[in-house]
Backbone as a chain_set.jsonl record, in Angstrom:
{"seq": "XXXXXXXXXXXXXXXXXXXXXXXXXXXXXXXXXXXXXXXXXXXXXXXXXXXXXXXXXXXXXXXXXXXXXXXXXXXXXXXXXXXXXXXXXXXXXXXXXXXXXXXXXXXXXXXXXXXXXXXXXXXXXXXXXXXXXXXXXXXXXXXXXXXXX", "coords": {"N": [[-37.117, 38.747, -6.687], [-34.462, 38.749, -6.066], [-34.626, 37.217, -3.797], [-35.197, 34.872, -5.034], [-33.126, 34.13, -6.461], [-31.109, 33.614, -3.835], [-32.174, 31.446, -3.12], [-31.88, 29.68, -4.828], [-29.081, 29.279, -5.097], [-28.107, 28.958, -2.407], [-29.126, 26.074, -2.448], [-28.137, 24.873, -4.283], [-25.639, 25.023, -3.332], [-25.847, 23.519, -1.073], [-26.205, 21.099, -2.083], [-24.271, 20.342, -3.721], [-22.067, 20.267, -1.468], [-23.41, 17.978, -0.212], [-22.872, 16.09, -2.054], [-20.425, 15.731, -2.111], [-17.924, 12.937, -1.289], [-15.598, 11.883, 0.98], [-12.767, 10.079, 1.316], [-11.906, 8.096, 3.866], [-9.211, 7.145, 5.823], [-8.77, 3.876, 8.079], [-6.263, 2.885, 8.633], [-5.136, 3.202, 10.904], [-1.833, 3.144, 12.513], [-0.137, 2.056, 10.682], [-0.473, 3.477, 7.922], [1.155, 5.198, 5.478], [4.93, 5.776, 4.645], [7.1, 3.632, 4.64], [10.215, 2.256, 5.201], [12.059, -0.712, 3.64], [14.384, -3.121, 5.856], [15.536, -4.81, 6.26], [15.539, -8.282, 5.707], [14.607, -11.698, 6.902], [15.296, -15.229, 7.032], [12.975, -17.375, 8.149], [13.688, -20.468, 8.133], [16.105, -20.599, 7.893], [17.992, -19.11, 9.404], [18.997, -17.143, 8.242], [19.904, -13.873, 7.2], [19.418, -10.753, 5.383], [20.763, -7.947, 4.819], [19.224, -4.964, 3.634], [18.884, -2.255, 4.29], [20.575, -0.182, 2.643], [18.995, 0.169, 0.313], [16.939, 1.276, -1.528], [13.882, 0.596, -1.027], [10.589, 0.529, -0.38], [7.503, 0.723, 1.244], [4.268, 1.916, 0.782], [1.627, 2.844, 2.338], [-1.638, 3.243, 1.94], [-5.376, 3.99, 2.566], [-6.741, 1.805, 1.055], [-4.798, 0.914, -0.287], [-1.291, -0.08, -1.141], [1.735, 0.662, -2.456], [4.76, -0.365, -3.654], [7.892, 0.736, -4.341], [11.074, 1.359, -5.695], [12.316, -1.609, -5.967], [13.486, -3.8, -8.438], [11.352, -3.352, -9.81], [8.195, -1.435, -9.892], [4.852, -2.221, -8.126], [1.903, -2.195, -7.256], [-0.49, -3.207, -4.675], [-3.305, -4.365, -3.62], [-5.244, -4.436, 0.164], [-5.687, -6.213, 3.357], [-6.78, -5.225, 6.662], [-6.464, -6.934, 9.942], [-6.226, -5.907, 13.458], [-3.857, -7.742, 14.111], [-2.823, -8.893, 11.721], [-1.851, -8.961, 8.206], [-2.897, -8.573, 5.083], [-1.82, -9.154, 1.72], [-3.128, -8.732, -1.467], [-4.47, -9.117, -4.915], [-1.403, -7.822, -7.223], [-0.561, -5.269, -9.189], [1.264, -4.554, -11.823], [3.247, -0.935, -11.82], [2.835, 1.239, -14.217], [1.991, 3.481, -14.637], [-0.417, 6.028, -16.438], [-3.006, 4.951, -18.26], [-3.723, 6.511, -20.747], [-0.865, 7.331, -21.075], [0.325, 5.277, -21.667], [-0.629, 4.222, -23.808], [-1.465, 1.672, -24.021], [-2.416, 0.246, -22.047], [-2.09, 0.66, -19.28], [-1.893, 0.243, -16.008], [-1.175, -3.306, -14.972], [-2.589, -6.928, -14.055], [-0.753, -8.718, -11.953], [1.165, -11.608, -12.743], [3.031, -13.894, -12.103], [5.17, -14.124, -9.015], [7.368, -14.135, -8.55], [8.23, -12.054, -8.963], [7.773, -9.483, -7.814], [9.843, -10.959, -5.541], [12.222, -9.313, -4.312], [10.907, -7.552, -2.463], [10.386, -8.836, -0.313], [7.999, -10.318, -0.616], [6.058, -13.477, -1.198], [4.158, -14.48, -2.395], [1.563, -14.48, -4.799], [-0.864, -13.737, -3.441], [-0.353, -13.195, -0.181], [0.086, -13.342, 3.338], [0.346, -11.924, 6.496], [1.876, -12.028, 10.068], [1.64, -9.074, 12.318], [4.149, -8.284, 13.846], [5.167, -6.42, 15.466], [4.298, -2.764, 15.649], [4.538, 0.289, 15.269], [4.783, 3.892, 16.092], [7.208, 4.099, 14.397], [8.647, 1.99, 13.654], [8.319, -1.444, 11.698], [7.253, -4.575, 11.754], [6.683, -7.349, 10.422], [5.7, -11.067, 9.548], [5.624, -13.703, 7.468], [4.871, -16.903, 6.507], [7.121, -17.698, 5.724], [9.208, -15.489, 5.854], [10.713, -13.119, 7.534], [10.262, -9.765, 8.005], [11.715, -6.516, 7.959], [10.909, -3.099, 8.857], [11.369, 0.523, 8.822], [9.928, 3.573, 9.668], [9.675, 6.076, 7.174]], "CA": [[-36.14, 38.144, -7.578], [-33.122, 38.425, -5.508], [-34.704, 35.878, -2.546], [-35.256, 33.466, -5.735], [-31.254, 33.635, -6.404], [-30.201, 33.274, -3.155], [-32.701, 30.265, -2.535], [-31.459, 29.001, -5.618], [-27.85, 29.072, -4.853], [-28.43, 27.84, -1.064], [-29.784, 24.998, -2.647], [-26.787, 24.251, -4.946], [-24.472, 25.309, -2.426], [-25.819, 22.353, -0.127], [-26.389, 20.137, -3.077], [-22.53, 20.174, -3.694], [-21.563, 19.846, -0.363], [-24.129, 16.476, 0.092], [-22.528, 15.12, -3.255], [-19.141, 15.411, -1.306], [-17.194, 12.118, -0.931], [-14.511, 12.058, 1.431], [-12.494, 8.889, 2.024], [-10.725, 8.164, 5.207], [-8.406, 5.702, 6.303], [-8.384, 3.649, 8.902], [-5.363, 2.123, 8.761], [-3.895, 3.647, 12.133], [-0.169, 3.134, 12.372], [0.017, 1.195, 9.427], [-0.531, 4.556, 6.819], [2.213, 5.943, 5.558], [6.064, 5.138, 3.965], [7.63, 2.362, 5.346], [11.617, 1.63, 4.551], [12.209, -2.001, 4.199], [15.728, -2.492, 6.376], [16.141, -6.089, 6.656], [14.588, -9.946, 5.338], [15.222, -12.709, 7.374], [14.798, -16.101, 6.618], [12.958, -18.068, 8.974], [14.244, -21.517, 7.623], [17.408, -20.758, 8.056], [17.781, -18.242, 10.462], [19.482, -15.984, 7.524], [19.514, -12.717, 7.267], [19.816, -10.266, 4.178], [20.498, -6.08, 5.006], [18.502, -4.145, 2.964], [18.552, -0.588, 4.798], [20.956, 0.405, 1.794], [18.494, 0.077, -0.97], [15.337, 2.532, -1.336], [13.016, 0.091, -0.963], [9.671, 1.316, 0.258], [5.915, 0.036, 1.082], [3.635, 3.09, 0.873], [-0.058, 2.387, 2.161], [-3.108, 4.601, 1.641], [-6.594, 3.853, 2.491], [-7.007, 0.239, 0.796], [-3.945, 0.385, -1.714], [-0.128, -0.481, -1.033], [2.868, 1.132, -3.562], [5.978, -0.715, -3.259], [9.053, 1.029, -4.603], [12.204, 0.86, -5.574], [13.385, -2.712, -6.208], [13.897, -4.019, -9.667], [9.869, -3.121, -10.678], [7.267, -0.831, -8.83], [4.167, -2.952, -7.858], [0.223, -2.026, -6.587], [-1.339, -4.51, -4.346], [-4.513, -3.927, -2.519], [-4.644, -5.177, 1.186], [-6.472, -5.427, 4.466], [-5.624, -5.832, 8.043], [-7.321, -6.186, 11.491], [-5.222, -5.979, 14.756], [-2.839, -8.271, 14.412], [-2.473, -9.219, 10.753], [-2.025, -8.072, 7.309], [-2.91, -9.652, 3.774], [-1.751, -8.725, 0.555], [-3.377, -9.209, -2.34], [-4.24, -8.288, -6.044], [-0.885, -7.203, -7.704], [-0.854, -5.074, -10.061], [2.583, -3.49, -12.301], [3.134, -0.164, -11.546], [3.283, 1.39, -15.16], [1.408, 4.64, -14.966], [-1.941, 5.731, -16.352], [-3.547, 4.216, -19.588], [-3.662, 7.664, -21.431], [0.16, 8.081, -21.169], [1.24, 4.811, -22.261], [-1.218, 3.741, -24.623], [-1.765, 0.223, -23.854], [-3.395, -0.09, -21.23], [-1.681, 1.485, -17.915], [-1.394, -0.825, -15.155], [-1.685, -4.492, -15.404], [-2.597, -7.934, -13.476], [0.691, -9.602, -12.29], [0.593, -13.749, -12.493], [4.613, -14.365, -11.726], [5.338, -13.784, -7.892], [8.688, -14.105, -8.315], [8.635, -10.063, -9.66], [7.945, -8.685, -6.454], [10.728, -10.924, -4.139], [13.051, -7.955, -3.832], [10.385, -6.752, -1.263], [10.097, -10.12, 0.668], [7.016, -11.006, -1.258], [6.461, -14.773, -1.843], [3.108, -15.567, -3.536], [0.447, -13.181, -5.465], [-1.83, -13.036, -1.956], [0.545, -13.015, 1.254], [-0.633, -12.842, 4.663], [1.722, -11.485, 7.26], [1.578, -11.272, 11.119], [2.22, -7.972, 12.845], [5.009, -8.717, 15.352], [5.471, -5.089, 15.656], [3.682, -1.788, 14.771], [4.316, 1.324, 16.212], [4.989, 5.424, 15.123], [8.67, 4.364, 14.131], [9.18, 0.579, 13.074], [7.39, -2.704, 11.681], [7.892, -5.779, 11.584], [5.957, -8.657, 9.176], [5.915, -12.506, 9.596], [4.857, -14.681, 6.364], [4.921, -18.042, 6.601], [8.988, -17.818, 5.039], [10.156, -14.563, 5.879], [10.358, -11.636, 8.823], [10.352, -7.977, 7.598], [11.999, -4.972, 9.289], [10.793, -1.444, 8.344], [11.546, 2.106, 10.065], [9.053, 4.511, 9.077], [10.527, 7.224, 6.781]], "C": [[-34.855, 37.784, -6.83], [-33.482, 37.253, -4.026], [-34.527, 34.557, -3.734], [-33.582, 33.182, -5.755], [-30.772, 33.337, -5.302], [-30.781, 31.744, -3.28], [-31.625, 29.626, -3.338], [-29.71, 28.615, -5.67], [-27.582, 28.41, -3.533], [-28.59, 26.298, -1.556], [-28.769, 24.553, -3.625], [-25.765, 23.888, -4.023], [-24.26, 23.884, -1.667], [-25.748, 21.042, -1.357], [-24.689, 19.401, -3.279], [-22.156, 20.247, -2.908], [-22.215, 18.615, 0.639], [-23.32, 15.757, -0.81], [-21.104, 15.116, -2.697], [-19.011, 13.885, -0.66], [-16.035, 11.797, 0.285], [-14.278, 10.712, 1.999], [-11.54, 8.935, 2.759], [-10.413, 6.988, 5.174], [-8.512, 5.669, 7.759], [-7.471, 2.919, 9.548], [-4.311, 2.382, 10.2], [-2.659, 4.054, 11.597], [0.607, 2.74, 11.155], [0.3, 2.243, 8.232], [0.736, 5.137, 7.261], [3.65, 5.597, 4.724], [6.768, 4.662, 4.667], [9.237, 2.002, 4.348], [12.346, 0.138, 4.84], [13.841, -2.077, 4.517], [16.03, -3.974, 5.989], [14.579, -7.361, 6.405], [15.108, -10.929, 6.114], [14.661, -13.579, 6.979], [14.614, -17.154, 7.59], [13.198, -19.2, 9.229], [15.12, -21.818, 8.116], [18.307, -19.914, 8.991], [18.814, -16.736, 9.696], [18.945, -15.141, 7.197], [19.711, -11.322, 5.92], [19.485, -8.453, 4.784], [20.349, -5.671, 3.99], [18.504, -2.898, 2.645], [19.571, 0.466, 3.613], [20.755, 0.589, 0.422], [17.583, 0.972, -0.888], [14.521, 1.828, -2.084], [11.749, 0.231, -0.143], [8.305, 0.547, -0.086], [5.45, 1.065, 1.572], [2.253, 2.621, 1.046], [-0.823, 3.506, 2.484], [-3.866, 4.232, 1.266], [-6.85, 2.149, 2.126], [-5.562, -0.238, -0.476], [-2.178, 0.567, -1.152], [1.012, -0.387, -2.247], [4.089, 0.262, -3.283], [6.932, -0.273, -4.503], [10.48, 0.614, -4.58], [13.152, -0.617, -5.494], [13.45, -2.516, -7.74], [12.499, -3.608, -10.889], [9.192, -2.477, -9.746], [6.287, -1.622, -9.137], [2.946, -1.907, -6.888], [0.134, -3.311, -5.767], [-2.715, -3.939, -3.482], [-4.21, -4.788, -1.027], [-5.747, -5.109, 2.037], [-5.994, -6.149, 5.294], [-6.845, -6.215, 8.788], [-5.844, -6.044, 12.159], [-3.961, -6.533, 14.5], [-1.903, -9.114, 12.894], [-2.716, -8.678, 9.471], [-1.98, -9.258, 5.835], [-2.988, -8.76, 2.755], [-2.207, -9.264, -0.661], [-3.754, -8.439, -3.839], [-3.482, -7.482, -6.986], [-0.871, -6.743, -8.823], [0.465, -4.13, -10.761], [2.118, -2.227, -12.232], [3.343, 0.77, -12.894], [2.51, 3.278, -15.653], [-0.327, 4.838, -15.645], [-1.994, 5.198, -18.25], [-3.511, 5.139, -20.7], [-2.277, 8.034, -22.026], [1.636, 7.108, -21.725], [0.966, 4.363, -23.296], [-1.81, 2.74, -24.906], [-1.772, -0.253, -22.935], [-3.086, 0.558, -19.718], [-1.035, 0.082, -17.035], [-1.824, -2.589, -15.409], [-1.384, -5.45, -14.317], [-0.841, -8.415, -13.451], [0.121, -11.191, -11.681], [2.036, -14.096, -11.731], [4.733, -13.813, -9.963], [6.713, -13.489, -7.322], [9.304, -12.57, -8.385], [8.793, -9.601, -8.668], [9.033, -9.556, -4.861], [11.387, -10.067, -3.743], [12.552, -7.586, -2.521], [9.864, -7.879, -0.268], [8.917, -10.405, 0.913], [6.885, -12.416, -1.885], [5.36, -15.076, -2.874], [2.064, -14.362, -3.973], [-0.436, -12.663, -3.968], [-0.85, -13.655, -1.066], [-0.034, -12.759, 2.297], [0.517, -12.695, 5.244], [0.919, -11.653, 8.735], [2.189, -10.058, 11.357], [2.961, -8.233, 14.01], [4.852, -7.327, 15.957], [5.185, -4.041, 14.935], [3.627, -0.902, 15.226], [4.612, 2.599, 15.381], [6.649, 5.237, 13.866], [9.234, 2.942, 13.485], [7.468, -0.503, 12.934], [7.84, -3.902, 11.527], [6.615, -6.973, 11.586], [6.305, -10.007, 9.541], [5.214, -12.989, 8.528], [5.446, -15.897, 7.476], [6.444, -18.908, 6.743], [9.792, -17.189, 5.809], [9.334, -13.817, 6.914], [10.947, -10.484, 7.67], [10.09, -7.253, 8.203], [12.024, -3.743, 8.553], [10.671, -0.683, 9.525], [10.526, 3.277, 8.893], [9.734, 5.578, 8.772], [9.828, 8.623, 6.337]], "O": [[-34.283, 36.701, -6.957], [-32.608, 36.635, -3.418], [-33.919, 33.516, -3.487], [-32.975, 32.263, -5.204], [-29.767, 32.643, -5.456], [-29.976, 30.843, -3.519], [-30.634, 29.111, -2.819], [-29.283, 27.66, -6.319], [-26.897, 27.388, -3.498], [-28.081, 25.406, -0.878], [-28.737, 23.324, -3.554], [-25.173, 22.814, -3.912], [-23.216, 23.241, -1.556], [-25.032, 20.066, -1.134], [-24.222, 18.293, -3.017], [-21.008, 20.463, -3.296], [-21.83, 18.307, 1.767], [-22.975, 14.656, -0.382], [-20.576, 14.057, -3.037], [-19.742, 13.536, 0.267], [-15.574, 10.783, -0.238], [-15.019, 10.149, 2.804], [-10.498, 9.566, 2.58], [-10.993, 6.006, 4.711], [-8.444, 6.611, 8.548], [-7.606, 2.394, 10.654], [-3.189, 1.94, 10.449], [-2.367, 4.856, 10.71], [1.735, 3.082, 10.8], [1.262, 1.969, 7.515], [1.257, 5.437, 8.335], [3.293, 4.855, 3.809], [7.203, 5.393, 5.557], [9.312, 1.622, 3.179], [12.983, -0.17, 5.847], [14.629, -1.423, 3.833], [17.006, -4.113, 5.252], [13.384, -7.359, 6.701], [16.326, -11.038, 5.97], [13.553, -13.362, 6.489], [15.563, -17.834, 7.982], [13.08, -19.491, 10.419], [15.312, -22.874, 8.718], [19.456, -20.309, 9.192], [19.205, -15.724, 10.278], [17.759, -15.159, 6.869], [20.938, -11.275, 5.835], [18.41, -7.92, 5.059], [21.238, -5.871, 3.162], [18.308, -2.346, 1.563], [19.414, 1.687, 3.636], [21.557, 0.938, -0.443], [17.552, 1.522, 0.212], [14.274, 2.016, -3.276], [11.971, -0.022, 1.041], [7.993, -0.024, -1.131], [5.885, 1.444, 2.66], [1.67, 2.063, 0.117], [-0.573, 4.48, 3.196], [-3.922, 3.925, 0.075], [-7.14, 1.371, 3.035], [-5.409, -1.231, -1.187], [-1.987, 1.69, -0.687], [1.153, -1.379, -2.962], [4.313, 0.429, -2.084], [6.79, -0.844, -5.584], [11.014, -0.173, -3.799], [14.313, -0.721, -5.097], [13.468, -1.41, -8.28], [12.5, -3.561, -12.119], [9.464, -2.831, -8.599], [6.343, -2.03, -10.297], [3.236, -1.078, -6.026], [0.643, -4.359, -6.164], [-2.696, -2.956, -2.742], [-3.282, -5.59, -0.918], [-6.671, -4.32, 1.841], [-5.257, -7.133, 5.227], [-7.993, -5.94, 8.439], [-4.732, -6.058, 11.63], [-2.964, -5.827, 14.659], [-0.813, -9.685, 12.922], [-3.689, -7.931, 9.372], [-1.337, -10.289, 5.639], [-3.8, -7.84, 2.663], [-1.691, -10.332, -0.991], [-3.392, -7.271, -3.982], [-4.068, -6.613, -7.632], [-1.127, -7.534, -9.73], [0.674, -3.026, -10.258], [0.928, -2.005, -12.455], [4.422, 1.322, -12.682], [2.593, 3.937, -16.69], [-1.243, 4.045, -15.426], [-1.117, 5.175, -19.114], [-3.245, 4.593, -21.77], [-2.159, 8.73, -23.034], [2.808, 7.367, -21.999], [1.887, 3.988, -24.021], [-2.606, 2.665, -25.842], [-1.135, -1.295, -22.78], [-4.065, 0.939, -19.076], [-0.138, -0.723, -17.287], [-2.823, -2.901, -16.058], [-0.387, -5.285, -13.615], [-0.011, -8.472, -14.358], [-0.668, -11.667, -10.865], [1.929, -14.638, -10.631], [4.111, -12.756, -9.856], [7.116, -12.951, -6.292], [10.381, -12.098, -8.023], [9.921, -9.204, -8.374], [9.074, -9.145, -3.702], [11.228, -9.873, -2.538], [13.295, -7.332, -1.573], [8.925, -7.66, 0.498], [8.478, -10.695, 2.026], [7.466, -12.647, -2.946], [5.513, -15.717, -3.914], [1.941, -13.364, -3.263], [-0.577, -11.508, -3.567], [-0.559, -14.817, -1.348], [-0.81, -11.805, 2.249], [1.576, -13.139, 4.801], [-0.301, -11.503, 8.805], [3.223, -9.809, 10.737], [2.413, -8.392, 15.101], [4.333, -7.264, 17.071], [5.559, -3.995, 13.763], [2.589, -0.789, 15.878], [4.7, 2.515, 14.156], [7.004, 5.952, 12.929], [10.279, 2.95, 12.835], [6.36, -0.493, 13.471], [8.979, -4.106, 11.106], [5.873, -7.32, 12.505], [7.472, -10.079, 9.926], [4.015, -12.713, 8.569], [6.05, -15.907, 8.548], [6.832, -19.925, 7.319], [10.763, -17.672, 6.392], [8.132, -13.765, 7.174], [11.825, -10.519, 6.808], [9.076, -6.981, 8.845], [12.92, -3.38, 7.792], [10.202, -0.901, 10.643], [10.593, 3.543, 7.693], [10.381, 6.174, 9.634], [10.524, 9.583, 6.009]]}, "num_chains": 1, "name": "protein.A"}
């Protein structure tokens, strides 16, 4: 009797440790909270300081938080090497349970997220610069300077 229980618990034991998930990132340097300091405007060669707002791009695994301007914002994203694309925003409003109508939601307007030197619903960026301590973004418009906080 007591070999049947152990079997039988061996055999859970592993069962629930096969049904184990674990997702990793491989976002390198990229993971992590990012303090946006500074927007420049490549147009015009103007410049807008930032570093006194608590404005923040938080990435983890496939999903991107941005904090602190005038609205919090979701976007999903993906990179390789040398570039980064944002896409899928979504308002940052909490979960569906807690507000009643519905939680988070599709954003159409692009204009919501400029604060964070966001121009269009999907954004591509280059990586000028990506290291333990700073970044730095190229759209098409705008450069963006973050110090990792």
């Amino acid at each position: 009797m007591g070999k049947i229980i152990r079997l039988l618990v061996m055999v859970m034991a592993s069962t629930c440790l096969m049904s184990c998930d674990l997702e990793t990132s491989d976002n390198g340097k990229l993971d992590g909270f990012w303090h946006l300091e500074r927007i420049d405007t490549l147009a015009t060669g103007g410049s807008l300081d930032v570093s006194g707002e608590k404005m923040f791009w938080s990435f983890q695994v496939r999903l991107l938080q941005l904090q602190g301007g005038s609205a919090s914002f979701y976007f999903r994203f993906k990179q390789d090497a040398d570039s980064l694309t944002l896409f899928s925003p979504y308002t940052s409003e909490g979960h569906e349970e807690t507000l009643g109508d519905g939680g988070n939601k599709p954003v159409t307007d692009p204009s919501l997220f400029r604060d964070y030197g966001i121009d269009d619903l999907e954004t591509h960026y280059k990586k000028e610069a990506l290291d333990g301590s700073r970044m730095i973004l190229r759209s098409r418009r705008l450069r963006l300077l973050f110090r990792r906080f």
